[in-house]
C-alpha positions in Angstrom: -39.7 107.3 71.9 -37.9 110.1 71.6 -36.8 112.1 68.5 -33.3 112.7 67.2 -32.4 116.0 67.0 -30.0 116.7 63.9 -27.5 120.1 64.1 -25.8 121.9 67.1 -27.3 120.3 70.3 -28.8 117.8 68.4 -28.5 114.1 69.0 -25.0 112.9 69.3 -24.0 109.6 68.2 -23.7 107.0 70.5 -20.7 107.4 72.3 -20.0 103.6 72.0 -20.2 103.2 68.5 -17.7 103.7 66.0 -18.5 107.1 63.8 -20.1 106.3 60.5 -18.7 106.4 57.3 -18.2 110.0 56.0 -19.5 111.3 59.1 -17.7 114.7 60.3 -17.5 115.2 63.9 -16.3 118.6 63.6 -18.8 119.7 60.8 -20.5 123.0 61.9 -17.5 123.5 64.3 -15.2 127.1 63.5 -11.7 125.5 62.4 -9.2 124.9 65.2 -6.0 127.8 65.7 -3.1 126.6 66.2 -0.6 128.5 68.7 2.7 127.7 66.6 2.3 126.6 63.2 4.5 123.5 62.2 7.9 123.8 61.3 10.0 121.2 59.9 13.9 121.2 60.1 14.9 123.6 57.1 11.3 125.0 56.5 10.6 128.8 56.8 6.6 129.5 56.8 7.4 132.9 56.3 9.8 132.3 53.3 7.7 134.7 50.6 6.6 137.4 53.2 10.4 138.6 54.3 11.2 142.0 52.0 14.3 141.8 50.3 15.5 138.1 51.2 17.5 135.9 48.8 19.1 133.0 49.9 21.3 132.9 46.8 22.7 136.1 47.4 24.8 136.2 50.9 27.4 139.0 51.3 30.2 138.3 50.2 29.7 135.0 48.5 29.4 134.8 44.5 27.1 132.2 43.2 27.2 131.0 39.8 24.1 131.7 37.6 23.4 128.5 36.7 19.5 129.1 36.9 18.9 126.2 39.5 20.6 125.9 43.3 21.7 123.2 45.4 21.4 123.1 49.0 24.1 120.8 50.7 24.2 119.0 53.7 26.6 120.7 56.5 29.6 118.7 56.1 29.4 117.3 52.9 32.1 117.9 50.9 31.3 117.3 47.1 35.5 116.4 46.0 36.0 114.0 49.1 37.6 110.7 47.2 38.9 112.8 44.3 42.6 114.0 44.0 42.7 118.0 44.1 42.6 119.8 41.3 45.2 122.1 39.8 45.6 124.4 37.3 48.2 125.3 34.7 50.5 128.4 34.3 48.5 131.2 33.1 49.0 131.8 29.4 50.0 135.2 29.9 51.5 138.1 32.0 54.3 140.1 32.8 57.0 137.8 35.2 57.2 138.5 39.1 60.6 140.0 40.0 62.3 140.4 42.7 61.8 137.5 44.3 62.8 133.2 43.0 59.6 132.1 40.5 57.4 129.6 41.4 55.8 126.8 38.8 52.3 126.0 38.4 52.8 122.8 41.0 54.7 125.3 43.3 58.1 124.1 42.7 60.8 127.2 42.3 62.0 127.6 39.3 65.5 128.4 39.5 67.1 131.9 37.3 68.5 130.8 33.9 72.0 131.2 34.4 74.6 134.1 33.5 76.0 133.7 30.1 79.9 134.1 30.6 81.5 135.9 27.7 83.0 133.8 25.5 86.1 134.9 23.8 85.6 132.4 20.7 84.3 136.1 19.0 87.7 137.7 20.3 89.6 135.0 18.9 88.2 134.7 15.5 88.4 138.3 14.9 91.8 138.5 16.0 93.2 135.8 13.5 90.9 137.2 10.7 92.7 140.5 11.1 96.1 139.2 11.1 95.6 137.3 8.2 94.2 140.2 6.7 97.3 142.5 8.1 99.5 139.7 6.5 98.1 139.6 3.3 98.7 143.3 3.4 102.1 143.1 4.2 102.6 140.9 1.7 101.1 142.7 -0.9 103.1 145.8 0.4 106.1 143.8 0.0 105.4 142.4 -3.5 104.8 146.2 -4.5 108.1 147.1 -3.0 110.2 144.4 -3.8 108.5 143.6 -7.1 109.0 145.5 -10.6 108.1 144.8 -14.0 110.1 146.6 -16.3 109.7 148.7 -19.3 112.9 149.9 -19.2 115.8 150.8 -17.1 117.3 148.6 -14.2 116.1 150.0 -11.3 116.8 148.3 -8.2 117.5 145.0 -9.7 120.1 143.0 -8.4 123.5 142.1 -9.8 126.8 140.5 -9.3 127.6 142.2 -5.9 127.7 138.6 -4.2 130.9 137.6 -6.5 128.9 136.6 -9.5 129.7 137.5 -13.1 126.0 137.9 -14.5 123.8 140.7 -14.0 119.5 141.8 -14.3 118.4 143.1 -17.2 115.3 145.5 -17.1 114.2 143.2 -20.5 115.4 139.6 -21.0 113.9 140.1 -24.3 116.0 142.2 -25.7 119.0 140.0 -24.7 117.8 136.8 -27.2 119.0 136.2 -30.3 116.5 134.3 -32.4 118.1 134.6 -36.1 119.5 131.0 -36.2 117.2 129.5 -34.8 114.1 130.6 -37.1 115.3 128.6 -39.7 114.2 125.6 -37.9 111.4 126.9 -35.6 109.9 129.7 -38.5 109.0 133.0 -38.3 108.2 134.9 -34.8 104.1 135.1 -34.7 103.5 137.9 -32.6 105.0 139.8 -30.6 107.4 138.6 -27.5 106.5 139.7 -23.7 108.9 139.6 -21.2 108.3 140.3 -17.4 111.3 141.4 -14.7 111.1 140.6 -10.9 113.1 141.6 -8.3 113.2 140.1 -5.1 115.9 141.5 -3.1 114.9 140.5 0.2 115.4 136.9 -0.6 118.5 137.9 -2.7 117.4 137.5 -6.6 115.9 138.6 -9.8 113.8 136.6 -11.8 113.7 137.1 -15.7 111.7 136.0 -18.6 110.6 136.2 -22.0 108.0 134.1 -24.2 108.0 133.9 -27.7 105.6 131.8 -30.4 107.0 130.9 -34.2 105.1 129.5 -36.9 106.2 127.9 -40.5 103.3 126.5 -42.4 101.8 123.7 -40.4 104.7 123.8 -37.5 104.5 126.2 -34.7 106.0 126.2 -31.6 106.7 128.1 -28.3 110.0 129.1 -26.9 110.3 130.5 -23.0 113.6 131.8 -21.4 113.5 132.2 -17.3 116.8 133.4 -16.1 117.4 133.8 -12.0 120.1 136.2 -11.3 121.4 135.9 -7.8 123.2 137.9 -5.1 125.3 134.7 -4.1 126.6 131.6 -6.1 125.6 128.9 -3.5 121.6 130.4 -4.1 122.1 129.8 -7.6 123.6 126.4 -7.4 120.7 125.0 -4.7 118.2 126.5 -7.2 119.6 124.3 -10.0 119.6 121.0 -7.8 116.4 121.5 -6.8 115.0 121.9 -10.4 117.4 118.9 -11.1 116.1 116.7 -8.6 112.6 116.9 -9.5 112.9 116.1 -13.6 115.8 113.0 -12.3 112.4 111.4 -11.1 110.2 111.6 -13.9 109.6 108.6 -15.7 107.4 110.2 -18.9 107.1 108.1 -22.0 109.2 109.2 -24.7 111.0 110.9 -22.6 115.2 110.9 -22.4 117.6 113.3 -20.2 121.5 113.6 -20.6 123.9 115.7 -18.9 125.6 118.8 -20.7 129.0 119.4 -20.8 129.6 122.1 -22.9 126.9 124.9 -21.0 128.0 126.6 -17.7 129.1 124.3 -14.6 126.6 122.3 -14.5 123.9 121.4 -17.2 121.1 118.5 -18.4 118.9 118.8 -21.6 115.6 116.7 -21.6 113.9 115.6 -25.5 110.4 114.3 -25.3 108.7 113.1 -28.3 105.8 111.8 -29.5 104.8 110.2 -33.0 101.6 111.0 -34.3 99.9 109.5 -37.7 100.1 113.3 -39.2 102.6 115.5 -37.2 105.2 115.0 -34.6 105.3 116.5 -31.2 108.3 117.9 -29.5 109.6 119.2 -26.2 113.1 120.3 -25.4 114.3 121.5 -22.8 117.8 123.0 -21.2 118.7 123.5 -17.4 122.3 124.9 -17.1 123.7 126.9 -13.7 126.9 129.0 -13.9 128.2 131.2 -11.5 125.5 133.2 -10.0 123.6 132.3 -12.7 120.3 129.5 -13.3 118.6 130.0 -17.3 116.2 127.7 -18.4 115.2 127.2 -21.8 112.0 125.5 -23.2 110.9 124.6 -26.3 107.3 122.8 -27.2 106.5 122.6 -31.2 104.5 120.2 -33.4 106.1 119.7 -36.9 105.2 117.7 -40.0 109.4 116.8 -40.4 112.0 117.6 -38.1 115.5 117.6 -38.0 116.7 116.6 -34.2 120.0 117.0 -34.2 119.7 120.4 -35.9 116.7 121.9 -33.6 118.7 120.9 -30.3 121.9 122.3 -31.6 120.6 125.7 -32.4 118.3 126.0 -29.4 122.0 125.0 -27.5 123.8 127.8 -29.3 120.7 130.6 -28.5 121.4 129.7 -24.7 124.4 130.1 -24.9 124.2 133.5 -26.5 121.6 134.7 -24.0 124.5 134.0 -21.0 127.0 135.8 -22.6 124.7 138.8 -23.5 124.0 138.6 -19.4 127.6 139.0 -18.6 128.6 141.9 -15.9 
């Protein structure tokens, strides 16, 4: 019997027998070389040992430092499915010129259009100065052809159209009120009077005001007078006044032609009956000639005599026409 020899060029196994359990054929043997070492697709065996490699940094090509990287497959394209995406307008920057603009979505935008000048400014400014040029004219004219008076005629108007009355520089001065006080009181200030010639329309306006006061009455007496270059201005300036007081209807109120004033007269009365005092207005209208005087009286009285007041406010118009005489 022969005895197994254990190590190199010892006994082998048998050859037809499977190895045993934890048994090593290669134990003792120096480790096998390998020409080529393996290489799968993608793997570098000498990844670590190449100076100056990093496969994150290629030329040319920024990566963003998220800490991590991830190798994709050629061909794969991470957005395939998904719509593009865009992005807005920047927020900021000076506009490109010389050239049409473009919009985020690359659509032109077209130029804003040229303003044409509108001559609404023109216009405006060219009414608002002739308004302003007319008021001027018309206060140049009012100047010129305007006067009140302190004395002397000046360039008032007279009787050179035919007419038999003439301007005075003060109506005032031409009213008698010393028969009439006795019924309308003492004079309670003093009187004014103004004197307006308008000789480019052919008259002269006059008037005076006058306030009288008796105890508890007092009343208010005004004079206008309207001196005119021709009659027929005269006589349309009495129908006209005519015409309006034919259509009032006031209560208390009665008008009657005059007779005995001028060519052509009316007198209104209006009263009014209170529990303590009575109110009064009278008035006369009377054209003659080239002559229109008007004459109004308003008073309140405690007692009255009618008849009497209106007969010497009558005779006082008649003394101012005759003092107005040429």
């Amino acid at each position: 019997m022969t005895t197994p020899q254990y190590g190199p060029g010892g006994w082998q196994p048998p050859q037809d027998g499977a190895p045993q359990p934890g048994y090593d054929p290669n134990y003792g043997q120096p480790p096998v070389q390998y020409e080529q070492p393996y290489s799968a697709p993608g793997y570098d065996p000498n990844y670590a040992q190449q100076p100056g490699y990093d496969q994150y940094a290629q030329p040319g090509y920024d990566q963003p430092q998220t800490g991590g990287y991830e190798q994709q497959q050629p061909g794969y394209d991470p957005n395939y499915g998904y719509a593009p995406q865009m992005s807005g307008p920047p927020m900021s920057g000076p506009p490109v010129t010389g050239g049409p603009a473009y919009s985020a979505y690359g659509a032109p935008i077209p130029p804003p259009a040229k303003k044409s000048s509108s001559k609404t400014g023109w216009i405006i400014g060219g009414v608002v100065i002739g308004i302003v040029v007319l008021m001027m004219c018309g206060i140049g004219l009012y100047v010129i052809g305007s006067k009140t008076d302190s004395g002397g005629t000046g360039g008032l108007t007279g009787s050179s159209g035919g007419g038999k009355y003439k301007a005075v520089a003060n109506l005032c001065d031409k009213i008698s009120t010393t028969d009439a006080q006795g019924v309308l009181g003492t004079p309670d200030g003093s009187p004014t009077f103004r004197t307006n010639d308008y000789q480019s329309i052919g008259y002269t306006s006059l008037s005076c005001s006058l306030m009288f006061k008796s105890g508890t009455n007092s009343s208010s007496l005004s004079v206008d007078v309207k001196v005119t270059k021709e009659t027929s201005k005269a006589k349309s300036s009495y129908e006209t006044s005519k015409k309006y007081d034919d259509g009032q209807t006031e209560s208390g109120r009665v008008q009657s032609a005059l007779t005995d004033l001028g060519e052509q007269g009316y007198q209104v009365v209006t009263k009014k009956d209170y529990s303590s005092f009575k109110s009064v207005t009278y008035e006369v209208n009377v054209q003659d000639s080239n002559l229109v005087i008007e004459m109004r009286m308003h008073g309140t009285f405690n007692s009255l005599d009618e008849p009497l007041l209106t007969s010497k406010l009558k005779e006082l118009v008649k003394a101012t026409m005759a003092s107005l005489k040429a």
